[in-house]
MIFI-806609 format. One record per residue (C-alpha): x, y, z. Coordinates in pm, whole numbers, plus 32768, in hexadecimal, padded with zeros to 4 digits. Layout:
<recs>
XYZ...
</recs>
This chain:
<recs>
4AEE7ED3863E49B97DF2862049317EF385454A507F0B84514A827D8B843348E37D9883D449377E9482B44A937DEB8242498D7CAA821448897D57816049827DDE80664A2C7C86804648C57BCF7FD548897CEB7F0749D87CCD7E6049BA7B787E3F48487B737DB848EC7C4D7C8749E47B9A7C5D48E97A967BEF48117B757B33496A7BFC7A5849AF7A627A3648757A1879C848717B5F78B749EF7AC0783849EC79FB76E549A578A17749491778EB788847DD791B780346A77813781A46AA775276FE456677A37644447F769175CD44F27611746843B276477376436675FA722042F376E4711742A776B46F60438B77906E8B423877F36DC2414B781C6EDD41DE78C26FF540C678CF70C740BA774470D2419A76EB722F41CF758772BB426974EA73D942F173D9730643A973AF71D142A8732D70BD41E673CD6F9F414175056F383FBF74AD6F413FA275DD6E57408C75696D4D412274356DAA426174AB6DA6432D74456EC8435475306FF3449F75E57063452E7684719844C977A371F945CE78D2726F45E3790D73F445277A54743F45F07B6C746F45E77BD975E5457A7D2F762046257E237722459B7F3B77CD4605809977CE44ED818A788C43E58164780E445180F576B644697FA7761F45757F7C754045C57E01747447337D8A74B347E37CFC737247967BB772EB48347AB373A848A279CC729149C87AAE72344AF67A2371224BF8797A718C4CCD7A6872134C1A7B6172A04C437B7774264B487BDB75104BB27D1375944C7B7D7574554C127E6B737C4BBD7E1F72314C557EBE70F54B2D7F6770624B9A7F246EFD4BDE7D936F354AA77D6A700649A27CB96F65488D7DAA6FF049197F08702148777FF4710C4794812D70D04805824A721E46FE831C7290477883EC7392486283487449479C81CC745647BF80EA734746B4802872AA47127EFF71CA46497F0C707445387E55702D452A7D536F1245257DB16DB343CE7D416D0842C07D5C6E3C41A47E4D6E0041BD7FA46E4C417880326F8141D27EE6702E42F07F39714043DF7E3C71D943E57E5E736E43257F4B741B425680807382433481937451426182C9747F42D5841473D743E1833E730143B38354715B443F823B7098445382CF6F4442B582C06F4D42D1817D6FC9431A80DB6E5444117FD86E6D449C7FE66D1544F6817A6D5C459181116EA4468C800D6E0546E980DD6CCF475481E86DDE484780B46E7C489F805F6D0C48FC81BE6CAA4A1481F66DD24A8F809D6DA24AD880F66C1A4B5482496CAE4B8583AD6BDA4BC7834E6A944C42845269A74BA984C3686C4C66850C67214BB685FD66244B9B85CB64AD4C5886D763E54C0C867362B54AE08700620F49F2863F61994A2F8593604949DD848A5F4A4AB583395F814A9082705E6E4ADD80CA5E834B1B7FF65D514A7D7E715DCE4AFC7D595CF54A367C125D054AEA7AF95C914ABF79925CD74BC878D95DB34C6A77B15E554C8E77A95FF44CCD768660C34C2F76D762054BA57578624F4CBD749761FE4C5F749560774C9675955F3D4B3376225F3C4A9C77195E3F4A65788B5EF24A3E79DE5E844B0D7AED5EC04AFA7C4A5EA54C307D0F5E2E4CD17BD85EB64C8F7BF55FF64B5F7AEE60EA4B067BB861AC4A967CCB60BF4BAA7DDA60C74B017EEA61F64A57800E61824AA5815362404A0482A8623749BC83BF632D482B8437635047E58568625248DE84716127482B840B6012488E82C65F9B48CB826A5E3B490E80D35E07496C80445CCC48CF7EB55CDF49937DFB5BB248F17CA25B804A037BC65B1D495B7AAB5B5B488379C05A76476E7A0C5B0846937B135B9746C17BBD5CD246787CE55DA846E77DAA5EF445EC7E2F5FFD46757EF360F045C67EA46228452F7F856333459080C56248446981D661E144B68221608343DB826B5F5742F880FE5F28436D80DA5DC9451580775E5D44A17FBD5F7445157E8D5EA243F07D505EBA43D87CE95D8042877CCF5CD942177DBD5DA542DC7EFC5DA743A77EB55C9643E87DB45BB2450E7C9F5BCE467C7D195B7D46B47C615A3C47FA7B8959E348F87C8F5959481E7DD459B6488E7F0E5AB7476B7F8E5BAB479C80D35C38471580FB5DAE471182595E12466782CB5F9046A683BF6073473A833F61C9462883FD629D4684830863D947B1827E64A348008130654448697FD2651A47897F2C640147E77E4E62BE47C67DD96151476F7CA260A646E67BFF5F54456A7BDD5F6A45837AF75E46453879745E8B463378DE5F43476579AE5EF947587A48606A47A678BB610248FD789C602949807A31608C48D27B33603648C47C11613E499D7CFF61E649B57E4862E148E27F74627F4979807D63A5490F81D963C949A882D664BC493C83F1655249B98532650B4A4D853066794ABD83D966B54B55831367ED4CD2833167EA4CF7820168664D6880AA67304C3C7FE566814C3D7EAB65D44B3D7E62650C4ADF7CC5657B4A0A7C05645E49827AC864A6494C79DF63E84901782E636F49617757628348EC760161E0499275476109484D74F3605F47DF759C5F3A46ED76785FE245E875F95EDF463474D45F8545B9755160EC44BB75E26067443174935FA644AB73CA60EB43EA749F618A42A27470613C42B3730C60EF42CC72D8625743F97236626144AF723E63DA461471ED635A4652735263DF45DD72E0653746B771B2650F47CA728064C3476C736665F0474E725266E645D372A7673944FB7196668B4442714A67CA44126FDD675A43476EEB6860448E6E6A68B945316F90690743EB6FFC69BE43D66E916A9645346ECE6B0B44EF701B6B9543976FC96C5042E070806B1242246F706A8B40C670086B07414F71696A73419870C9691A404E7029691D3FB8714269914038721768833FE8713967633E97710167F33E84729E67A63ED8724E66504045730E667C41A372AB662042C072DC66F542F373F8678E441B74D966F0447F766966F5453B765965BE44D47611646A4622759963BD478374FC6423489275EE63B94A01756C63AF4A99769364114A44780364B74B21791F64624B707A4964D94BE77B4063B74C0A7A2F62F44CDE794F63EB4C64785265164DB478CA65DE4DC57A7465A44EE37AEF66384F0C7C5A66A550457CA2677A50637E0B675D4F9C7E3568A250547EA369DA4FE27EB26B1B4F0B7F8A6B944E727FE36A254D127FEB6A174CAE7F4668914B657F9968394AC27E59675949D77E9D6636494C7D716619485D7CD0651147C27BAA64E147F17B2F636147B479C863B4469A794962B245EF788663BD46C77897651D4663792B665847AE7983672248067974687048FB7A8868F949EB7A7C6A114B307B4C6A4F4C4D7AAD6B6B4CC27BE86BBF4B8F7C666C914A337CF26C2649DC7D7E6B01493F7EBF6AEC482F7ED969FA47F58037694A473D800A6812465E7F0F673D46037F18660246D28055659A45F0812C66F346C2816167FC464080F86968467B815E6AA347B080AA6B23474B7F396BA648647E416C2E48177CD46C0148BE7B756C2448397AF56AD147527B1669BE46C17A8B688846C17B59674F45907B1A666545D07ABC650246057BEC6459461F7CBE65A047407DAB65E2479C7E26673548C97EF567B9499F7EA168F84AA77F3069A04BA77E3D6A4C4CCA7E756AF54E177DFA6B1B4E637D916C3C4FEB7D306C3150CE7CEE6B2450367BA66ACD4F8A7B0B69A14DDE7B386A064D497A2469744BE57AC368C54B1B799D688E4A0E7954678D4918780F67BE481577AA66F146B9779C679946EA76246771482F7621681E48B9751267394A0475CA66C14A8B774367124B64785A66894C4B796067454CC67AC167404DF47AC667EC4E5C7C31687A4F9F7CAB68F650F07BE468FE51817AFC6A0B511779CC6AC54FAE79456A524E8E79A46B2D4D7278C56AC54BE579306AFD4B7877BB6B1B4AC876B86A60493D76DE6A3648BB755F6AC74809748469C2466A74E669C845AC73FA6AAC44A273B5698243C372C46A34437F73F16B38431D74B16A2E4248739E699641A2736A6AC1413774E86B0A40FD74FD69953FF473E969AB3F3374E66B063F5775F06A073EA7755468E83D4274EB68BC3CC7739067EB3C6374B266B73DE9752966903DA5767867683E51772968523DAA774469853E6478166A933EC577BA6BE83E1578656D1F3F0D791D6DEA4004794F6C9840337AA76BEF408F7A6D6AA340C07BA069E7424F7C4A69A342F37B2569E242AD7B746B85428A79D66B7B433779066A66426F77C16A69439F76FE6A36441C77536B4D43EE760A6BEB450275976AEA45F2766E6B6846E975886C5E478F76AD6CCA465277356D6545B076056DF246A175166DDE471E73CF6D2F460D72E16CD746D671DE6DBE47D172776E5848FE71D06F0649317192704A49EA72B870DF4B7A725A71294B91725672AC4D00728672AB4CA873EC71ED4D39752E72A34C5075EE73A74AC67654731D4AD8776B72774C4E774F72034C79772C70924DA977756F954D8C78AE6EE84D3B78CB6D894EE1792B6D664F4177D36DC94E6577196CCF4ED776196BF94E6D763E6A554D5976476A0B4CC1761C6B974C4277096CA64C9D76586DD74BBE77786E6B4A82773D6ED3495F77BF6E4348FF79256EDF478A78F66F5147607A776F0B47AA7A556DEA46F07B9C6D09467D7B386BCB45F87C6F6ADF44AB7C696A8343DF7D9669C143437E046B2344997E7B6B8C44B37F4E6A2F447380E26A8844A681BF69654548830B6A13444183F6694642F583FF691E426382F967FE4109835168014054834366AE3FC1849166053E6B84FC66383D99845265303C85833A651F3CFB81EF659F3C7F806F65043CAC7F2A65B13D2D7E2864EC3D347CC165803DFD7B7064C93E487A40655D3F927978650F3F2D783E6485400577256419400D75A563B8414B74D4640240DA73A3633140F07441620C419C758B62494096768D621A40C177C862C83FA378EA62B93ED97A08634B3D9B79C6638B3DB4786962D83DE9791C61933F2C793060F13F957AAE60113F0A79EA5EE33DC179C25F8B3D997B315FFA3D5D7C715F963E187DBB5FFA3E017E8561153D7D7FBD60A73E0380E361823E02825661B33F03832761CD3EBF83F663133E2A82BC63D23E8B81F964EB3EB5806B64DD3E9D7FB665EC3EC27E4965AD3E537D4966D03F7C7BFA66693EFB7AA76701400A796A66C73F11783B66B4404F7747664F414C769C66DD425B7778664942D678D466A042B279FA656E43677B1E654142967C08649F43127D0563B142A97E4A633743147ED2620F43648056621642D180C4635D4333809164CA420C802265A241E48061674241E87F0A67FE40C57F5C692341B97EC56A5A413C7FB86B4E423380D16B21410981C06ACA416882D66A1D42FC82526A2D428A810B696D43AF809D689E43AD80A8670543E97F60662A43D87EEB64EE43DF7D85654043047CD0666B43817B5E66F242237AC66749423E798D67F04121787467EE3FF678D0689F402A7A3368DA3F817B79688740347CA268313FC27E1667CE40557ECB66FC4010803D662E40A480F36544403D822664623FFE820762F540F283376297419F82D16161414083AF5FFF409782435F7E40E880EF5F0D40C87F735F7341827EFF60B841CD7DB5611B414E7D24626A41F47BCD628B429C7AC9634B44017AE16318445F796B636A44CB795161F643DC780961B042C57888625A42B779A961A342D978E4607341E777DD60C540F3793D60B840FA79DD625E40A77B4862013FD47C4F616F3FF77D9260B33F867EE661133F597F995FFC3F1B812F602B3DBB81B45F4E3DDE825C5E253F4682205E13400382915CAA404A819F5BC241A881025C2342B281565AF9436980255B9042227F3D5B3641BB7F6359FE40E47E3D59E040117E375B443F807CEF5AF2409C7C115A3841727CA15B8640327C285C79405D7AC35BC641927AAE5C0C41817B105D4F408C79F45DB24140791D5D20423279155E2D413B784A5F26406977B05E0B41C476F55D844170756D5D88429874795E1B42D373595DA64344721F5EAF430B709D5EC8438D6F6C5F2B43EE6E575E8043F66CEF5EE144F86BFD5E6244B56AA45F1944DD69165F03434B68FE5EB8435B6A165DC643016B955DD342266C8B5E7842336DED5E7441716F265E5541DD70895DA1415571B85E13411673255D9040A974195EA9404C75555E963F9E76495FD63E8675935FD03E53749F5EBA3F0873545E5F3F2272455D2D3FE171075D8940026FB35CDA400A6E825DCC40836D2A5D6940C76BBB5DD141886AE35CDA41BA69A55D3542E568B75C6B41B967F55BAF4058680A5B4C3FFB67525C964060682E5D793F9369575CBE3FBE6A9B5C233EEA6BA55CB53F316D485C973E576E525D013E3E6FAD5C713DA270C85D1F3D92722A5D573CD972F05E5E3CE9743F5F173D28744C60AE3C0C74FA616B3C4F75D362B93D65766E63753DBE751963F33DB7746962903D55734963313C1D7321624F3C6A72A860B23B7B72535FDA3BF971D05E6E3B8371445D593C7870765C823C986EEF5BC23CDB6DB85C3A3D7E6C7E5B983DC16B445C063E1669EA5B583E5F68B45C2F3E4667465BB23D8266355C6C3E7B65AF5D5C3DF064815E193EFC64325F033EA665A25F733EF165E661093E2666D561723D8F673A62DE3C18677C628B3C02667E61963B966662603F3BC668005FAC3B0067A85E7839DF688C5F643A2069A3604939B469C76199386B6A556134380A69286049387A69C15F28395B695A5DEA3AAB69EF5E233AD969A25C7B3C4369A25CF23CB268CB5BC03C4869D95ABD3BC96B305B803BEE6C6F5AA83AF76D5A5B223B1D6EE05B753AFC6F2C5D243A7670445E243AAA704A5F5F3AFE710460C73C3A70CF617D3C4C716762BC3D57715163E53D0A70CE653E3DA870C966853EE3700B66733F1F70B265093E646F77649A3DE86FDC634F3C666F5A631B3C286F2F619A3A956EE960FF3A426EDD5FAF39726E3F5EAE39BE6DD55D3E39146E055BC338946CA55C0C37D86CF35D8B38E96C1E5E4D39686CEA5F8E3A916CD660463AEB6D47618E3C686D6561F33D396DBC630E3EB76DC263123FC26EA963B041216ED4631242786F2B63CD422E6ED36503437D6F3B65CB43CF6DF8666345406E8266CB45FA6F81668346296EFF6504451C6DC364F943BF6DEF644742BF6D14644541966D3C636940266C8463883F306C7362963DC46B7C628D3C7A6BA661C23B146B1661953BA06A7660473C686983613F3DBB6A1C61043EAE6A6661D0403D6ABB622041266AF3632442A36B9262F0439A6C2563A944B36CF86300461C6D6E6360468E6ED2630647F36EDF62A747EE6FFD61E34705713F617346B27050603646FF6EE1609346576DFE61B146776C8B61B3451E6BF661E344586AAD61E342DB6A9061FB41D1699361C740C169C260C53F6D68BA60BD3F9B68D05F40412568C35F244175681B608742BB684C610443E76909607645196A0760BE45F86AFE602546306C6E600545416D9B5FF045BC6EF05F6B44DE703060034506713E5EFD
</recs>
């Protein structure tokens, strides 16, 4: 009896001693692990403490509990991620096709897949012994996940043989009132978009361009390989479409997939020229397509832009909300940023170019599609037409599934979001979930207005707001990023190369949070409750932002056949992408297409062309007639493109092989004002025929450098109490005339002008030396005020002949940190003068004050308040003039 109360014991502790062990394994049982600190950019950086990355500066986040690990034998398998959505139940299995990170089975374990974008041969958990993971590439594994979520999808055959389609294109001028206002816009056959263009590979096309306009135009049909003399650039493979005349384009379609059409003449593409350009396979998906063209508009004359553009003017940025003044900059704990970043010589940070008052989708900011039920799978061809817009994509109905880019299909890749390159075009299956309306939604890069695709009927299911850019945070890593000589200089730890790390990422609130967030609402439900997206109000996803989020970057591209390039000799070509803000130069290697020669080629060759972005901007980069293999580390399954998003700082690879008959092919930016301010080169194949299309190579080569050799014309004028001052400018890539004056109301307070022109030296431009005439009349005022005295001498003892000084100049202005511009020179008559003034310093978000002193003892002070692109009200103080106010118009 003794013996069996001893056992009955033993069994009891043991019991009890699991029972611990089982409580301790339950959800919440668990010891709470130590809360640690990590930087979005620089995941090997961990802290105990909240605080900043001493990488980047960029402030530190959370870091995700470690999954536990179980043991089965001998085998160590990873459990699934703790932070689960909001409803998900431990214990419950998980709907493979509404889980965020669906399983790969081997056997009968499951093994969660690892993330999309790490290198290859990387493998989440434990290496298990004897197990293959699709040869250990990650991209391989998730396209296997990606294809059984999209599931069998049939396939519907072409019976119709191939044939010529022919398309009569009308281009007529128009009125639209996208933006509020009756606007001038072309349209084509009557239609912005472009009417779409349909054919099935082994067509040959045959379009009809009538130019009903009153002026010139053109149509280049982008990403196609056709014969070099209809690939439509004007100047260059054939000459304009004149007012009245019919152009015959006439290719065969040798290709499939999603690409597009636009003008490639000026500025027509900005006000709607552009449309779909699909072709299918001759066994297609059965399942429906819409072709998706995006697209912006301004109300400006895009002239206008242009001109506004490179007269520095940051009424855009005012419109935008992201001046960056010192005010703004004090209020958010920036002030040592903004100084920072002036002291670099750079203006505020930005990711767009121009403000756009509205972003359509086929032509409308609200597209609706109801014919969607649930269930249907819609397969999007989608291309960017926008002239200068990066978009952000995002679908409320689930993932999308991303199967081509760029017209080259890809193995299947499911992601949260992603950003489509200007000019890009990528395909994605989405699904519909229920019968509700899926809001598809389109942002801007700069988040500062949106358009939406709406798919299926019922009830509104919205995808959620993209947060206002935290620009300072960008400012601030911009300034680590660039050295006092306007360089790029990367980061140590950061791999910058096919978009694996956007640099702006530290803008993104969604990623690392608001720049001062709110205190978080005690009374709010349980942690880690949230309302589903369903339940959202307009406009607002009341759900919280998913922290695995996937974003698609090229590294997660796989082409499903082999790209490698023929056998043949290889050259290395290397360009860097240069730029200059101030004055809106944009080039390779520092040289614009005016300033370079061709390309020369051979057919049978292999390109391989090294891109490094040493500006602040991002640059799609366009290739005219051939597709080109982005190196991502796909090897032999690296994916095809025609167009490359490179973002600042990085280097990308990419080759192609020269096998087109002949010609001259366009290698350009395809941000429409970069390209026109001169971003590209030509390749031009040897011992190409003489173009039919071109009959004068040389008036056509004139022309064509004309585009980023065009001067602009811009000013300001001065209409005050004390009188007038002013200067007019005409700018070109690198030179500049300009006419300065001060007029004061009478003959005491002066007349003075000064003519000059000069020619900008170096990438930078911040180096201008001029020659020019000065003139100046100013009767002997003896009541004169003035802080250094007497100005009949300057500073260096010499006459300043102020009273009657008409003698011709040369001098050196050059720009120092703080954008303070430093200005020497010396006249006909020996007297030098040393200056140093800054304009537009952004006081607020509209105040500008301007400061201005030389060695002839003058001097001025202003501020000036913009109330409109042209008008400011504005006061300064002038030594000669003194004090007066009024209004200033900025042309």
């Amino acid at each position: 009896m003794k013996k069996i109360k001893i056992i009955v014991l033993i069994l009891f502790w043991g019991q009890l001693a699991l029972a611990q062990t089982d409580m301790k394994n339950m959800p919440g049982m668990q010891a709470q692990q130590p809360v640690t600190y990590t930087c979005p950019m620089h995941p090997e950086i961990h802290a105990a403490k909240p605080g900043n990355c001493p990488k980047c500066g960029m402030k530190l986040v959370k870091e995700k509990p470690k999954a536990a690990v179980k043991k089965s034998g001998d085998m160590m398998m990873p459990v699934k991620d703790t932070l689960k959505k909001a409803g998900d139940m431990n214990g419950m299995k998980m709907d493979r096709k509404k889980s965020g990170s669906a399983p790969q089975k081997t056997g009968s374990m499951t093994m969660p897949l690892k993330e999309p974008g790490k290198k290859a041969g990387d493998v989440d958990g434990s290496q298990m012994e004897g197990m293959k993971m699709d040869d250990q590439n990650p991209t391989a594994a998730a396209s296997k996940d990606a294809k059984a979520n999209l599931g069998p999808i049939k396939t519907l055959v072409s019976q119709t043989p191939p044939h010529t389609v022919r398309y009569d294109l009308y281009v007529a001028d128009t009125i639209v009132n996208y933006g509020g206002k009756p606007k001038r816009a072309i349209a084509v056959n009557g239609s912005i978009p472009m009417p779409t263009l349909t054919f099935t590979e082994g067509d040959t096309a045959e379009i009809y361009v009538h130019n009903q306009l009153k002026e010139e135009t053109s149509l280049h049909w982008h990403g196609l390989f056709l014969p070099n003399r209809y690939d439509g650039v004007p100047n260059m493979t054939q000459m304009p479409i004149m007012p009245g005349e019919t152009h015959l384009y006439k290719f065969p379609i040798r290709q499939h997939g999603t690409h597009w059409y636009h003008s490639h003449t000026g500025l027509q593409e900005q006000i709607g020229m552009y449309g779909a350009f699909i072709m299918n396979k001759r066994q297609e998906w059965d399942i429906p397509t819409l072709p998706v063209v995006l697209s912006d508009w301004t109300n400006m004359n895009p002239k206008g832009v242009e001109r506004s553009l490179h007269a520095a003017s940051d009424w855009f940025a005012i419109q935008k909300g992201s001046t960056q003044s010192y005010l703004e900059a004090i209020r958010s704990g920036h002030f040592k940023t903004k100084v920072a970043n002036e002291w670099k010589r750079m203006n505020a940070m930005d990711v767009s170019d121009v403000y756009y008052d509205k972003f359509l989708v086929n032509g409308k900011n609200q597209n609706e599609q109801p014919q969607y039920k649930a269930g249907d799978k819609v397969r999007l061809r989608i291309a960017n037409g926008g002239a200068s817009s990066y978009f952000w994509l995002k679908y409320a109905g689930g993932k999308m599934t991303v199967v081509a880019t760029d017209g080259n299909d890809v193995e299947p890749v499911e992601v949260d979001r992603l950003i489509i390159a200007v000019s890009e075009t990528y395909d994605v299956v989405v699904t519909i979930p229920e019968n509700k309306s899926y809001e598809f939604l389109v942002t801007p890069e700069d988040r500062t207005k949106s358009a939406s695709l709406w798919l299926g009927s019922g009830p509104k299911v919205y995808a959620g707001k993209m947060p206002k850019l935290k620009y300072f945070a960008g400012m601030k890593m911009m300034n680590d990023m660039m050295d006092m000589n306007g360089n790029m200089v990367q980061m140590e730890g950061m791999n910058m190369q096919n978009q694996i790390m956007d640099m702006n990422t530290v803008m993104y609130p969604e990623i690392t949070g608001e720049e001062k967030p709110k205190a978080e609402d005690k009374k709010s439900s349980m942690p880690g409750m949230q309302m589903p997206n369903d339940n959202s109000m307009a406009g607002m996803n009341m759900a919280a932002d998913n922290s695995d989020m996937v974003t698609l970057n090229y590294n997660m591209l796989r082409d499903p056949h082999k790209t490698t390039l023929p056998k043949g000799p290889t050259r290395e070509l290397k360009f860097d992408l240069t730029g200059n803000m101030n004055r809106y130069v944009w080039t390779l290697d520092n040289k614009t297409v005016s300033e370079s020669d061709k390309i020369l080629i051979r057919k049978g060759e292999n390109l391989r062309i090294i891109l490094y972005n040493n500006s602040m901007m991002r640059h799609p980069m366009h290739l005219h007639g051939h597709d080109f293999r982005v190196l991502n580390g796909q090897g032999e399954n690296a994916p095809m493109k025609n167009v490359i998003d490179i973002m600042p700082m990085e280097k990308d690879t990419i080759e192609f092989a020269a096998s087109e008959a002949g010609g001259d092919w366009f290698f350009h930016c395809h941000i429409l004002y970069h390209m026109m301010s001169g971003m590209g080169r030509v390749f031009s194949y040897e011992n190409s025929p003489p173009n039919p299309d071109v009959p004068d190579p040389k008036l056509a080569q004139r022309r064509l450098f004309w585009d980023d050799q065009m001067p602009h014309l811009m000013g300001r004028i001065g209409l005050e109490s004390n009188g007038s001052d002013g200067q007019v400018m005409l700018g070109s890539t690198r030179w500049k005339a300009s006419t300065m004056w001060h007029l004061g109301t009478d003959a005491m307070m002066g007349y003075e002008s000064e003519t000059m022109i000069g020619r900008y030296i170096g990438r930078n431009q911040w180096l201008y030396p001029y020659v020019g005439f000065d003139y100046h009349y100013k009767k002997f005022n003896p009541d004169e005020k003035n802080i250094f005295g007497s100005d009949y001498r300057n500073l260096f003892g010499q006459v300043s002949n102020k009273e009657n000084r008409h003698t011709v100049v040369a001098g050196i202005a050059y720009t120092l940190p703080m954008l303070f511009v430093a200005d020497a020179r010396i006249d006909g008559n020996g007297k030098l003068r040393f200056q140093l003034g800054r304009e537009d310093v952004p006081v607020t978000q509209r105040l500008r004050f301007n400061i201005m002193v030389n060695t002839d003892k003058e001097y001025a002070a202003g501020l000036r308040y913009i109330f409109t692109k042209y008008f400011s009200l504005s006061t300064h103080y002038d030594s000669d003039m003194g004090l007066g106010g009024g209004l200033t118009l900025t042309y």
